[in-house]
N, C-alpha and C positions, 0 to 999 in steps of 0.2 A: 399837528402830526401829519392830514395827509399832505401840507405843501411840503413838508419834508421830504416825505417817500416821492411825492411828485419830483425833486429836483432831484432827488439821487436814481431815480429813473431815466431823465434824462441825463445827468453826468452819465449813467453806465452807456445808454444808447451813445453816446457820442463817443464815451470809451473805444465801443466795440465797434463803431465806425473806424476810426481814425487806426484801431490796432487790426483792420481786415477781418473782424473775426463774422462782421455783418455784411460782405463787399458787393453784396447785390443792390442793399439800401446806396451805397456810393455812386452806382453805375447808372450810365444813363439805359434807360428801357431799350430793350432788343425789341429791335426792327426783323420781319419777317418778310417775303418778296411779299406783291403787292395782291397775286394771286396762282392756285395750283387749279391744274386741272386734274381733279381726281383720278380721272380715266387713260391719263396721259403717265399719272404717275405712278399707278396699279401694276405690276408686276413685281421682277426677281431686280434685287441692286445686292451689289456687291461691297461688303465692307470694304474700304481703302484704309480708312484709319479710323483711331477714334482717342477718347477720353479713356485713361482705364477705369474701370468701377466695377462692381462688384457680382454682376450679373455677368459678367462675360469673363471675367478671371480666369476661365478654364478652357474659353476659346482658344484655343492654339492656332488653327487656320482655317481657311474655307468660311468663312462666316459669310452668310447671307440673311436677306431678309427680303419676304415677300408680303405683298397684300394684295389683295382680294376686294373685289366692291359685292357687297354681299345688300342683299334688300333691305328695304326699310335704316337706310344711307349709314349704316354702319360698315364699317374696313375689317376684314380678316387679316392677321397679323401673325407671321411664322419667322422667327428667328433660328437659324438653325447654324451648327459649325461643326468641326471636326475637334475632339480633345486631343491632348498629346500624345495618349494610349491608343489613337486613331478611333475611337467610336464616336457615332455620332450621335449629336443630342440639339431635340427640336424646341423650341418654347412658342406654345401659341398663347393668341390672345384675340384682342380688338378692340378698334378705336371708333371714336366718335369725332366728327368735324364740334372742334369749341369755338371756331368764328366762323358763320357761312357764310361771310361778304368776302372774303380771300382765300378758307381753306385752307390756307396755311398753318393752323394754330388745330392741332388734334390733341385729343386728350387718346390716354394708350392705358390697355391694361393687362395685363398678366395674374393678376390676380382679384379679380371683384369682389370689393368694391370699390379697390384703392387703383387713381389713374393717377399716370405722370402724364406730363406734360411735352410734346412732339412738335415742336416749330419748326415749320420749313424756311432755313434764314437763305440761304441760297441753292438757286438752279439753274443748269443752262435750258435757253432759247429750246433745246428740241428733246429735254428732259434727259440727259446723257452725265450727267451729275446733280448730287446734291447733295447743301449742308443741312446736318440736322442737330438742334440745340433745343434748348429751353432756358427760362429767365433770370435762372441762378445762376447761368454758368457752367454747372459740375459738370455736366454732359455733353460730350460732342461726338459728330459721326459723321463722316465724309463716304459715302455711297456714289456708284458709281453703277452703268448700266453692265458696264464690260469686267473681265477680275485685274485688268492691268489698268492703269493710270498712266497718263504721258506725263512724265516730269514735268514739264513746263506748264503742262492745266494746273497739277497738284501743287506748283510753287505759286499760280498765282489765286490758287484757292486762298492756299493757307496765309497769306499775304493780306487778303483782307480782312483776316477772323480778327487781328487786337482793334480795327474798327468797331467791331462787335464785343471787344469787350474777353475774348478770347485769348488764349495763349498758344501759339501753336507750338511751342516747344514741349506741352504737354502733351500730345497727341505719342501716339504709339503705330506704327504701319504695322496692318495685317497681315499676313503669308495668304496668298490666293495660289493652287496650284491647279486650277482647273484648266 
């Protein structure tokens, strides 16, 4: 009986491979840059675009996020946006470095004691953009220092997200009117 359940285990795992419904297990592992510098990457970024989910559904525009290096090497973490009745609504938090040989890899949270997951997969040379994802997939969020994006950065961002494993047709552009 259990090499039974054992193979019909595996028949479903492979199921739910092959039908998408497990498409992380398909992917090859996300790559993050090879290091951030905290201190460089501490203040205000502007959402440019993102994944929709469920947290920010009510984002209508202005969407920012800020972090803080706060003691004992934990990140302050302020998401804030404008809804479409114009009030504004702030969500704090804070994250913790999950790799400290790159920094790239934070764990976040919003509500303790449950932390997602914050990879830094790309950023420029003088810290003027960045991609942020995690290893599922579901999430993504193109930040930016400034509230505008040059076309031409933002096509050759999104250009290299299906390297990653990405879809940039699901992406959704902000409204920034600062």
């Amino acid at each position: 009986m259990t090499i039974v359940r054992g193979i019909w285990r595996v028949c479903i795992l492979l199921v739910g491979v092959t039908a998408g419904m497990i498409p992380a297990l398909a992917q090859a592992p996300l790559a993050t840059v090879a290091h951030v510098d905290l201190t460089r990457y501490a203040g205000q970024w502007y959402e440019i675009a993102r994944y929709p989910n469920r947290f920010e559904r009510k984002c209508d525009r202005n969407v920012t996020a800020t972090y803080t290096l706060r003691p004992g090497g934990r990140i302050g973490v302020e998401n804030a946006c404008l809804r479409s009745d114009g009030s504004r609504t702030v969500a704090r938090g804070w994250a913790r470095v999950a790799d400290p040989q790159s920094s790239a890899k934070l764990k976040v949270t919003f509500f303790w004691p449950f932390f997602g997951n914050y990879w830094i997969l790309d950023l420029s040379p003088d810290y003027r953009y960045a991609v942020v994802g995690e290893p599922g997939r579901n999430y993504l969020w193109i930040l930016s220092r400034t509230p505008q994006m040059d076309p031409e950065l933002y096509a050759g961002i999104t250009s290299r997200l299906a390297g990653k494993g990405y879809d940039a047709a699901r992406l959704v552009r902000v409204r920034q009117s600062h």
